[in-house]
N, C-alpha and C positions, 0 to 999 in steps of 0.2 A: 504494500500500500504506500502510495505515495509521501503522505501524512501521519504514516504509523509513528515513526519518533515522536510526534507530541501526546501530551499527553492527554488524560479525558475529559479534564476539568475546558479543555481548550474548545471544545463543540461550541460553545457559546461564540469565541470571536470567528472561527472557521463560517456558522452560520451567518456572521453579520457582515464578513469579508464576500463569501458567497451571492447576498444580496447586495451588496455597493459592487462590485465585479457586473451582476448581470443587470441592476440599474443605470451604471455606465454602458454594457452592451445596447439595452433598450433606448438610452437617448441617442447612441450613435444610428441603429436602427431609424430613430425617428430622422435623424438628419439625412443619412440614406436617403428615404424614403421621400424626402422633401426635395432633396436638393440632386439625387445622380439617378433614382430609379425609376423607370417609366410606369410603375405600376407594382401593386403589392404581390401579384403571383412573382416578379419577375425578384423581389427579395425572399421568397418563398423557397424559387427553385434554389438561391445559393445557400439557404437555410439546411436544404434539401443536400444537394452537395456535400455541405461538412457533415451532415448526420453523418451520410453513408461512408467519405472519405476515416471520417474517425472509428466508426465503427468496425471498418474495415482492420485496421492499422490495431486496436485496443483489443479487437477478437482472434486476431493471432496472438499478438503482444501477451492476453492476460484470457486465454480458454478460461473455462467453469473449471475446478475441481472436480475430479469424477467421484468425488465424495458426495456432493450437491445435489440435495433433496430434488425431484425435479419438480416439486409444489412450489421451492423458491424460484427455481429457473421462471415458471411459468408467471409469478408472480412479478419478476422484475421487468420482464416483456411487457407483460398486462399493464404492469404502473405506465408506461409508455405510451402504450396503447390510449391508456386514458386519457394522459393529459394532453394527447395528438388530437382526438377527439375534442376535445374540453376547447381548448386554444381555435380550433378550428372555426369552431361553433361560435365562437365569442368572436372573433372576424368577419361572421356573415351579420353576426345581431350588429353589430358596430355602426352598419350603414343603416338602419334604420329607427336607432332609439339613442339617447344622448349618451354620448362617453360617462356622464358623472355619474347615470344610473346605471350602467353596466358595470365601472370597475370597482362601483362602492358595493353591486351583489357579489361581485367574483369574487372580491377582496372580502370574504366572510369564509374563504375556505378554510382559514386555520380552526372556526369554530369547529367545522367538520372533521377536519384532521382529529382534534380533541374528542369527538366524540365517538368515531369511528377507531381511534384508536382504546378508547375504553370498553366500547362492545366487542373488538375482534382480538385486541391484544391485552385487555385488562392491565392499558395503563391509568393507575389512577391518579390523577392529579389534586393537590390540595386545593382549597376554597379561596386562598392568595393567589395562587398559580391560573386558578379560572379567571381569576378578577386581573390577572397581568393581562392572559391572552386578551380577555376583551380591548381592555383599555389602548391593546396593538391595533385590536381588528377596529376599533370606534376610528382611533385617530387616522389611520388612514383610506379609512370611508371618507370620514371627513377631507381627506386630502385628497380624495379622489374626485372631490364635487367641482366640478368645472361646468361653467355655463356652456352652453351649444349652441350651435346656428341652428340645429335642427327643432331643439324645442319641442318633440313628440313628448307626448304620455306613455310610456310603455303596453301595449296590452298585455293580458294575462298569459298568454301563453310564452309571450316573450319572456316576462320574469322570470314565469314557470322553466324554462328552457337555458335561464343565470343561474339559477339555483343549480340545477342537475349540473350546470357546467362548475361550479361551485364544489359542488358535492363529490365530481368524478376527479376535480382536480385535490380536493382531501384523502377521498379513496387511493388516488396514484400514490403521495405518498406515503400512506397507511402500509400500502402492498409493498411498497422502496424499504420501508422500515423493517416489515414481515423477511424480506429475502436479504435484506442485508444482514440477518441473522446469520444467514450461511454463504451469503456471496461477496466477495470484496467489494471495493469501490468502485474500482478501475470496470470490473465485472458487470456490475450496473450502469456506469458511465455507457458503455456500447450499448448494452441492449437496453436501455433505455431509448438509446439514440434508434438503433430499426424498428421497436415498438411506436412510436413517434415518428416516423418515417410515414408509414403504411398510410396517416389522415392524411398528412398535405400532399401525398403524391395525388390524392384523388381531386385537388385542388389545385394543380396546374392546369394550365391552356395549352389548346396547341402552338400558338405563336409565345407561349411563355420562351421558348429554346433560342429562339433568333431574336428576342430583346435581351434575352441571358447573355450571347455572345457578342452584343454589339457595350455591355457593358466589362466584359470583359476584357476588352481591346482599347480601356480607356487604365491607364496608368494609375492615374491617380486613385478613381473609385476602384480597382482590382485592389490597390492596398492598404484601402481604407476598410472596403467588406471583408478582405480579409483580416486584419487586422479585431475588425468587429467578431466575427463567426468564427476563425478559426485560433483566436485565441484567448480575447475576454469571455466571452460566451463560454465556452468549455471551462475553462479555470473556475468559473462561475459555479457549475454546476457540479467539479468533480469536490469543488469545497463544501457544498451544500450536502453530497450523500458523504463524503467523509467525515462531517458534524452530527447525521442520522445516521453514520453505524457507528460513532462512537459517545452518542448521546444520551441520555438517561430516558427523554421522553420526544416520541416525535412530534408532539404536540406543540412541544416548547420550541422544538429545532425548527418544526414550520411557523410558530411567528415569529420569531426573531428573522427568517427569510423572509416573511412577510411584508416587511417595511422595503422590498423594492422600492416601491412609489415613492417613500420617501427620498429614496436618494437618486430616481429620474426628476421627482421636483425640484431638488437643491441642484442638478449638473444642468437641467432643462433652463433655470431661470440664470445660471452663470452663464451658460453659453447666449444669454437673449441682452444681456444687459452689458454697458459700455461700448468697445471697440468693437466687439465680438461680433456681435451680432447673426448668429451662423444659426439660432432661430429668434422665432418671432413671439415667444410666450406671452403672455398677459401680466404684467408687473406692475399693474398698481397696486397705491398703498393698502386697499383694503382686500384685495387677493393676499397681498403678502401677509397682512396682519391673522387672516383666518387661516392661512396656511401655519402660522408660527405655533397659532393653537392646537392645531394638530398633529404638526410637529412634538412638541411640549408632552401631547396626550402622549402622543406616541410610545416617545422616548421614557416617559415613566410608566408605562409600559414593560419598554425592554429594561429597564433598572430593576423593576419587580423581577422578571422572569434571572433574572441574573444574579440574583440575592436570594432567592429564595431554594 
């Protein structure tokens, strides 16, 4: 394991380096996306790309143990699987109901995580430890409320349909936690990645390939996405299950992941303000003031789950 030298107490900063890692991955995403991609399948497919390139590379590198129950095997795939699905789904709602109300349901998965890991894994967490995770999952609902141009009301089925995407991404890694019982990290790193493969392949175009390669014949965006995908992105994620296989409770390991948002808000609004300007966020004083608050929640939050 890459991270096995440290020791166990360390899961805590592993999990919050894991989220600052893949909240930097996600803003540079968003700049991508703004500024060199012609469209989101065509960030999809290089998404797509490093799955399989890593996968590839990590599945020679680090096979199962032939000792390896194959309930984990199945279950490390599955987690993949799920959150392929989950992400997918939250993509197409995207275009039809505002940002604040979608990321402020999704961003409720660590309650899932907590609960799902006490019915299936009988972790039980104390009445301080619930009262952390909330206070994660509030303040970054809260940070997640951003006005829209779109201004819909969600209908029922839509929410209905945040939830489950909620729910499947707690379940993923409930199942991560389950097989990192017997699988390493590195182990999960892959087949996480081809379980997670399988949704967005079905979510390409056919002119996805020929906007693929006209971005890749430009210098600068080749080592900028790669930069994004083939190194913060993974670093992100192989810290994330190295803090859930060496953490006391998955519950706790996914909120302190949880606060991605908060640290694509803090890189989103550095890169919008001054000289910078490489996006265009909304920085007035009373966005920032309500984001501070949430911030604040947040972060006492993670101090609870860190003390306790």
């Amino acid at each position: 394991m890459f991270l096995s030298f440290l020791p166990t107490e360390s899961w805590m900063v592993l999990a919050v380096l894991g989220a600052a890692l893949v909240g930097i991955g996600n803003s540079g995403e968003k700049v991508l996306s703004i500024r060199y991609m012609p469209d989101a399948t065509t960030l999809m497919l290089w998404l797509a790309v490093s799955l399989i390139i890593y996968s590839v590379i990590f599945a020679i590198l680090y096979p199962f143990d032939e000792s390896v129950p194959g309930s984990h095997i199945i279950a490390i795939f599955g987690s993949g699987v799920m959150y392929g699905i989950a992400i997918t789904i939250l993509y197409r709602i995207l275009r039809t109901t505002d940002a604040s109300i979608i990321f402020s349901i999704f961003n409720t998965s660590p309650i899932f995580v907590a609960i799902f890991a006490l019915l299936l894994l009988d972790q039980l967490l104390t009445f301080s430890q619930w009262g952390s995770i909330i206070l994660v999952v509030l303040g970054i609902m809260i940070l997640s409320r951003e006005p829209s141009e779109l201004n819909k009301k969600p209908k029922i089925y839509v929410v209905m349909a945040l939830i489950i995407c909620a729910g499947l991404a707690g379940l993923s890694q409930v199942a991560s936690s389950y097989a990192l019982t017997e699988v390493t990290p590195e182990n999960g790193f892959w087949a996480q990645r081809i379980g997670a493969l399988l949704p967005i392949l079905f979510n390409l175009k056919r002119n996805s390939f020929g906007k693929f390669w006209d971005t890749v014949k430009q210098p600068r965006v080749l080592i900028f996405v790669l930069l994004v995908e083939a190194v913060i992105m993974p670093l992100g994620h192989l810290s994330f299950l190295t803090a859930m296989k060496i953490g006391h409770s998955v519950a706790l390991v996914s909120a302190l992941f949880g606060t991605v948002p908060l640290w694509v808000f803090v890189i989103s609004t550095v890169l919008s303000t001054g000289k910078l300007k490489i996006l265009s966020e909304n920085i007035n004083p009373r966005r920032l003031f309500m984001k501070s608050i949430a911030i604040t929640v947040t972060v006492l939050g993670i101090v609870g789950i860190t003390l306790l």
